[in-house]
C-alpha positions in Angstrom: 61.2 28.6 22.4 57.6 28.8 22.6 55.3 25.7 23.0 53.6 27.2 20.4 56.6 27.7 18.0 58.1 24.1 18.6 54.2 23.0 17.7 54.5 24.9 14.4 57.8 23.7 13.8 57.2 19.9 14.3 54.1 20.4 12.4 56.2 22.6 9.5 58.1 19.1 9.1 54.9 16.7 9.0 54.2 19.0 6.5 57.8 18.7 4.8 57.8 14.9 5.4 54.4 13.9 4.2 55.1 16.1 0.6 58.0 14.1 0.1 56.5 11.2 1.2 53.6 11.0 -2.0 55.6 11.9 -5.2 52.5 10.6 -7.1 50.8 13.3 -5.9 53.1 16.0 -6.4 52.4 19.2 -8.5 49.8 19.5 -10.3 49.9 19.9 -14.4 49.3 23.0 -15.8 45.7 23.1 -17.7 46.2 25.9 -20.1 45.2 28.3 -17.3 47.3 30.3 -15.3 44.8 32.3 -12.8 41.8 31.2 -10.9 39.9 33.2 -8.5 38.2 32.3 -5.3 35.2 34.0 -3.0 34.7 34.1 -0.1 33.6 36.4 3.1 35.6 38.5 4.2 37.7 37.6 7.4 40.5 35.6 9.0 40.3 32.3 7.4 40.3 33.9 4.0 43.4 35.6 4.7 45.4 32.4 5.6 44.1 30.4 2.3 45.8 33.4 0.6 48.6 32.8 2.2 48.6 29.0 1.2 47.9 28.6 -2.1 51.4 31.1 -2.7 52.2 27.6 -2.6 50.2 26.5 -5.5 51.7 28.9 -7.8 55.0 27.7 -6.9 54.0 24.3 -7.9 51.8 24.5 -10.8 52.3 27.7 -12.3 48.7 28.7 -11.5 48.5 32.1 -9.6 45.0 32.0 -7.7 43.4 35.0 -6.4 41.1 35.1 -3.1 38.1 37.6 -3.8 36.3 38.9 -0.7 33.1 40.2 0.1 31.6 41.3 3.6 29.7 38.7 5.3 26.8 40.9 5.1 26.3 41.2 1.5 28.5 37.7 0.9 25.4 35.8 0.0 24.0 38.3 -1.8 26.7 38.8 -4.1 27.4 35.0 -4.4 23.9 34.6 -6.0 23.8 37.7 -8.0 26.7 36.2 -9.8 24.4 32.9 -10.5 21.5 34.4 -11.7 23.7 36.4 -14.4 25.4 33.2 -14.8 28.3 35.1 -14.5 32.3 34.1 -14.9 33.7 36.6 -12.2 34.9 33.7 -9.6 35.9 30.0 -10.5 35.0 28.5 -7.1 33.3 29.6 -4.4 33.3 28.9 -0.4 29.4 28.0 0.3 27.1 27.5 3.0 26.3 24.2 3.5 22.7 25.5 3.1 23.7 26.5 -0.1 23.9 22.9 -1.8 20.3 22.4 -2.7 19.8 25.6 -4.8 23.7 25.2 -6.1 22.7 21.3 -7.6 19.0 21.9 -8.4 19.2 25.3 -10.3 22.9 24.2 -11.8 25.3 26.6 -10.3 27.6 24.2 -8.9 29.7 21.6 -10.9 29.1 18.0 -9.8 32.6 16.7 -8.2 31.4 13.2 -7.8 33.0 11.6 -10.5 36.4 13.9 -9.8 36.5 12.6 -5.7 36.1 9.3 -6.5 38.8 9.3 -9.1 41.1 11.2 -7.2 40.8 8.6 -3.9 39.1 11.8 -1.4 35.9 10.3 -0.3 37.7 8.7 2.7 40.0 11.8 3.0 37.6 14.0 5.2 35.4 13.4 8.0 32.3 11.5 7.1 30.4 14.2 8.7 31.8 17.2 7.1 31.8 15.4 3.6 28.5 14.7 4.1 27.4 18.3 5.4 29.7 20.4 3.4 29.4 18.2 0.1 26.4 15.9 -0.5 23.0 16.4 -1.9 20.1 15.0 -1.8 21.3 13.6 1.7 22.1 9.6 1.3 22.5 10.1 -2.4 26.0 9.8 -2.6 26.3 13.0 -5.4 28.7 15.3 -4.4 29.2 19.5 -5.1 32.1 20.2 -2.9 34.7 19.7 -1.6 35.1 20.2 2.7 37.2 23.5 2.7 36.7 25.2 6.2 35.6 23.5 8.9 33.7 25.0 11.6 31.0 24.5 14.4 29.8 25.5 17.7 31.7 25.4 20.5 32.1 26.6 24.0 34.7 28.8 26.0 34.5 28.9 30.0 36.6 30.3 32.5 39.1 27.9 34.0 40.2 30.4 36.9 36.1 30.6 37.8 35.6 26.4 37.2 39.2 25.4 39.7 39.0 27.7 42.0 38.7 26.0 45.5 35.9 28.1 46.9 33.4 27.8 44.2 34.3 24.1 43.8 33.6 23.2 47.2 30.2 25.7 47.1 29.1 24.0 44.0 29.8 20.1 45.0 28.0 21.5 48.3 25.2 22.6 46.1 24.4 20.2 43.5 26.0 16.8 44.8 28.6 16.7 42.4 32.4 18.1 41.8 32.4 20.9 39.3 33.8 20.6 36.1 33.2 21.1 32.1 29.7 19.9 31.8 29.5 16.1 30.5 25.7 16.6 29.9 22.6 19.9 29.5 21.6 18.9 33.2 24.9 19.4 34.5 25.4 22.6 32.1 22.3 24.3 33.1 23.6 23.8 36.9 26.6 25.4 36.2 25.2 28.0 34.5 22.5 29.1 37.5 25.4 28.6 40.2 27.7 31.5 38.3 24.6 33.5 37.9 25.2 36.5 40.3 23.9 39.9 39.2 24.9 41.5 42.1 28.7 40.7 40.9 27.9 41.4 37.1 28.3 37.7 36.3 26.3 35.6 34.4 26.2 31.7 33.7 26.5 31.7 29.6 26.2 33.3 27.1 24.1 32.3 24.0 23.4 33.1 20.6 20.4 35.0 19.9 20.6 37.2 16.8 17.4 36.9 14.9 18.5 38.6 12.2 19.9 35.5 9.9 20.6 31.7 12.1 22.2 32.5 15.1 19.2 31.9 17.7 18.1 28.8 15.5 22.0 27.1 15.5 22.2 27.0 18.9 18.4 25.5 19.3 19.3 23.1 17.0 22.5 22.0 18.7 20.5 21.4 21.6 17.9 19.3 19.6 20.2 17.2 18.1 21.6 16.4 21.6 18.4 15.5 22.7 17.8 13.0 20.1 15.4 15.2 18.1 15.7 16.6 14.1 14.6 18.8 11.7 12.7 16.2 9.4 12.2 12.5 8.5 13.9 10.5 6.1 11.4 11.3 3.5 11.3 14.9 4.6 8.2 14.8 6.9 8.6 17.7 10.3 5.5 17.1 12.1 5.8 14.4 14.9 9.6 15.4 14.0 10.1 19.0 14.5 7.3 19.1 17.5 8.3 16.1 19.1 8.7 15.3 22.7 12.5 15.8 22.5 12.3 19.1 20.4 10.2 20.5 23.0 12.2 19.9 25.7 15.2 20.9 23.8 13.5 24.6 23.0 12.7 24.4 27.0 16.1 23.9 28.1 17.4 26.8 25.6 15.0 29.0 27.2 15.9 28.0 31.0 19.9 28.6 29.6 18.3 31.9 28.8 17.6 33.2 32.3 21.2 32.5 32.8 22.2 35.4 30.0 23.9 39.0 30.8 21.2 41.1 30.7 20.6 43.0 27.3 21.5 39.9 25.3 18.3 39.7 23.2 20.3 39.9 19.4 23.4 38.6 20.6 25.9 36.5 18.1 29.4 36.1 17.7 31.0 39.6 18.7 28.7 40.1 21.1 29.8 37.0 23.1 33.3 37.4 22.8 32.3 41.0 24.4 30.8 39.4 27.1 33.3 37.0 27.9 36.9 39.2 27.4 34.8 41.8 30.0 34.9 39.3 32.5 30.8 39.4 32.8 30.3 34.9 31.9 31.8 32.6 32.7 30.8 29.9 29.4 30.3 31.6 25.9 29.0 29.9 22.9 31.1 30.5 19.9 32.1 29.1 16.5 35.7 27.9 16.8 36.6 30.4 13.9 35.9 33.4 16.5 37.9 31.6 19.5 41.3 33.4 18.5 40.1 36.5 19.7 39.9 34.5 23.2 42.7 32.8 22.7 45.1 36.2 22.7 46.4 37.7 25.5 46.6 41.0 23.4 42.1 40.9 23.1 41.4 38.8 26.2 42.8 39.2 29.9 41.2 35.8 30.7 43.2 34.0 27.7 45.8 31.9 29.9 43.0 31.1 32.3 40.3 30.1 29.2 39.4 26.9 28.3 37.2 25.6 25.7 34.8 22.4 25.1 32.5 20.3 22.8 29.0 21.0 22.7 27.7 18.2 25.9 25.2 15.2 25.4 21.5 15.5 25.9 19.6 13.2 28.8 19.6 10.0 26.7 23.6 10.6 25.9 23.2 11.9 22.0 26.0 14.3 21.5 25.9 16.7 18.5 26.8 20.5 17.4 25.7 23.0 14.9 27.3 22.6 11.7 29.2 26.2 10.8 31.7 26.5 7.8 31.7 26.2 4.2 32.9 23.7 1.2 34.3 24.9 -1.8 32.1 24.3 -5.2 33.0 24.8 -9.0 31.5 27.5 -10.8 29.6 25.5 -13.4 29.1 28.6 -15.5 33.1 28.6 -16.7 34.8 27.6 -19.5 35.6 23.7 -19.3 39.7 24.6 -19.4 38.7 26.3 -15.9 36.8 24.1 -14.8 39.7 21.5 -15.1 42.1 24.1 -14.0 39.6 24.2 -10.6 39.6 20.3 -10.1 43.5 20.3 -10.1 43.4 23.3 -7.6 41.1 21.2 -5.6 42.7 17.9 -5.9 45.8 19.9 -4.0 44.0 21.5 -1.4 43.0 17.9 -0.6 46.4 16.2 -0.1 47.2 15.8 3.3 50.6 17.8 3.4 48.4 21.2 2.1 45.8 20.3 4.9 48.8 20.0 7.7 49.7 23.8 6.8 46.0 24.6 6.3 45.7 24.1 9.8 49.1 25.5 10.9 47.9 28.5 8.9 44.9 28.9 11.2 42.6 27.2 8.8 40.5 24.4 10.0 40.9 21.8 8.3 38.4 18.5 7.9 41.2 16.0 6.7 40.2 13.0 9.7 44.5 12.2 9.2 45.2 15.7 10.1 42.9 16.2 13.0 44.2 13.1 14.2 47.4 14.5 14.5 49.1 15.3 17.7 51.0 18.3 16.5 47.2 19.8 15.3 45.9 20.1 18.8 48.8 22.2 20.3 48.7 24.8 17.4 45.7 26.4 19.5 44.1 25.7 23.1 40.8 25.3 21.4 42.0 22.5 18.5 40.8 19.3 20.8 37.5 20.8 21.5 37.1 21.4 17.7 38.6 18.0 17.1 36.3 16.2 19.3 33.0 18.5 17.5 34.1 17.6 13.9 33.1 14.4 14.1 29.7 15.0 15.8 28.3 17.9 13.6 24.8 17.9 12.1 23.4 20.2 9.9 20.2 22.5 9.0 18.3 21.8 5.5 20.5 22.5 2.3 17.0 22.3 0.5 16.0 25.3 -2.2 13.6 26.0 0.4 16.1 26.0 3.7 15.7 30.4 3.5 11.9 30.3 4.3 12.2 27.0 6.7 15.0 29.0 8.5 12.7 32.0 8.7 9.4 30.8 10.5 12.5 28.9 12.7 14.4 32.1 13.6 10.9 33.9 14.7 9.6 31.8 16.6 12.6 30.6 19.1 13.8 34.2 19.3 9.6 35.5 19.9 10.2 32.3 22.5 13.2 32.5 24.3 13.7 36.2 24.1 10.5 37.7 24.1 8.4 35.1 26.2 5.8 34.9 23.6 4.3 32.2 21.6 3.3 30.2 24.5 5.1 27.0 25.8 7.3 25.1 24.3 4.8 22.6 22.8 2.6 25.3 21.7 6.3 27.3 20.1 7.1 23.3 18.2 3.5 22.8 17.0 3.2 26.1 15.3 6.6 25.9 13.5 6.1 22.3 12.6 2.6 23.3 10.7 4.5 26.6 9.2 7.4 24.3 7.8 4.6 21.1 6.7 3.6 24.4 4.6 6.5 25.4 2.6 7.6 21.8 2.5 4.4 21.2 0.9 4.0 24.1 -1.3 7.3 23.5 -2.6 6.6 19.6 -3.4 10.1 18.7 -1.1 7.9 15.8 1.0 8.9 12.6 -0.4 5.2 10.9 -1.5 4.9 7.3 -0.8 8.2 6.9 1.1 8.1 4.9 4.5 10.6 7.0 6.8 13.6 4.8 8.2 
């Protein structure tokens, strides 16, 4: 037998053990409905929650539906359906960046009220409840529920990092043994000493793509790891966005940069499992949800000798990653018998037993019991990376106006980074910080008269 099977097996009977260990919270009643639809992109993850909540039928009687859409036109459709206030899904995975305009304008159904009452505030990670969930940050309202976890990880190449040669080269090098990177120092080392274009072999790859948040995700990981932010706690950016630890953030992005495969100037997440499955770097940013293509023998020769990691600490020892997934929200535009009927669906999802074959599913769960568990982190080679991140995840603004702040963001690091324009790094911060200031302004999002904590 399989490690892999006896992991699913022993984790098949947590799952067994755990449902018969909370009658209370056994099936849940009917509500007078009996069919709920969900959307959400199209891919993976939404193939194994359709596989789970079989499950949900069984026990309540409820049969519920997972609609898809292309990623590409997933947000599109999503907030077609809310200007027409329209009744075609009950709940609905959503970008974390989604929350502002989902409270403010009323799309989403408050689920304060129903996670206090149902004991879930302390079920999830404080991070992800807070990321995928609250709004306004620090106001303790709540508009979702964590559904699938997800953040910003690394792969590297464990045959390239233990081989004897290039670990005596490196400690010969740089002073010190060579290893996953505890910190951005020792990752940009790493990252120039498997640079070797003569050998078609690059230090990293990293994300890029200008098109929607790629390029600014992985800045932002880096800013947070240096102890720098998006805004204040009253919603100020400048001092903030071009401070001195923003700008050497950007400048250490941009020195990863010279580190890239050639070509790499729109690069996201297919484009750096490319790069890594060819054999051409030897580190690859990723969000965990595209790792499975690394971890199988079947789609990568390297998968036996690939090993993955948590996003390292910045100089002063901060330690953060980009914030990826979604929660899942309640229409509020549905009759109230659906409504209830979603709350019960929800209130499932959420017990600990559903979470444990969540995440034998393939799903990623955000339950901190299930995470926790030593049976989750031999499911896949990458689950104690993305255990360690989930706890360490910040977030981009989940304002109204988070589409035009990510916008002035995504042209300027990519005009930056990729097309060495804009000037330095200061000059790239203090530009974007003014641009932001703007629409912050325009918009009336500053917080007047607040003293930032």
């Amino acid at each position: 037998m399989s490690k892999k099977l006896s992991a699913l097996l022993v984790l098949g009977l947590v799952a067994t053990l755990l449902s018969a260990a909370v009658p209370a919270m056994a099936a849940p009643q009917k509500q007078g409905v009996t069919d709920l639809k969900i959307i959400w992109a199209e891919w993976d993850p939404a193939n194994y929650l359709a596989e789970l909540v079989k499950d949900y039928q069984k026990e309540a009687g409820v049969t519920v539906t997972i609609v898809t859409e292309p990623w590409s036109s997933y947000q599109t459709r999503v907030m077609a359906e809310w200007a027409a206030k329209g009744t075609a899904f009950d709940m609905v995975f959503g970008d974390s960046q989604w929350l502002g305009t989902g409270a403010i304008q009323g799309h989403y159904v408050e689920l304060t009220d129903f996670l206090k009452q149902n004991n879930l505030l302390d079920v999830f990670t404080p991070a992800t409840l807070k990321f995928y969930g609250e709004y306004p940050a620090g106001s303790a309202r709540y508009w979702a529920v964590p559904g699938e976890g997800d953040a910003e990880g690394w792969a590297y190449r464990k045959d390239l990092f233990e081989d004897p040669t290039e670990m005596a080269n490196f400690k010969a090098k740089y002073g010190y043994d060579l290893a996953v990177p505890k910190d951005y120092k020792q990752f940009r080392d790493i990252a120039e000493f498997f640079t070797r274009p003569d050998k078609n072999l690059y230090g990293v790859f990293l994300y890029t793509q200008r098109d929607y948040d790629a390029i600014t995700m992985g800045v932002e990981q880096t800013m947070f790891s240096y102890g720098a932010g998006w805004q204040d706690t009253c919603n100020n950016v400048l001092g903030v966005v071009n401070s001195k630890k923003a700008i050497e953030a950007l400048q250490m992005y941009k020195d990863l940069y010279k580190f890239n495969p050639p070509g790499n100037t729109n690069g996201f997440y297919p484009e750096s499992n490319s790069a890594f499955v060819s054999g051409q770097v030897a580190m690859a940013m990723n969000y965990f949800a595209f790792f499975p293509i690394l971890a199988n023998p079947k789609t990568n020769p390297y998968a036996d000798k690939t090993g993955y990691f948590a996003n390292p600490a910045g100089p002063d020892g901060d330690r953060y990653a980009a914030l990826g997934g979604q929660g899942i929200s309640i229409n509020s535009y549905i009759a109230p018998e659906r409504i209830e009927a979603s709350e019960a669906f929800l209130k499932w999802f959420s017990r600990e037993d559903v979470q444990t074959k969540w995440a034998q599913l393939g799903g990623y769960s955000c339950d901190a019991k299930v995470l926790a568990q030593p049976e989750f982190m031999k499911i896949a080679p990458f689950n104690q990376a993305f255990a360690d991140t989930m706890v360490m995840v910040k977030d981009f603004w989940n304002t109204p106006e988070y589409a035009s702040l990510l916008s002035v963001a995504q042209t300027a690091f990519s005009s930056f980074i990729v097309g060495d324009q804009g000037g330095t790094a200061a000059d790239v911060m203090n530009n974007l910080a003014q641009e932001q200031d703007k629409i912050l302004k325009d918009a009336g999002a500053i917080k007047e008269g607040c003293t930032a904590q």
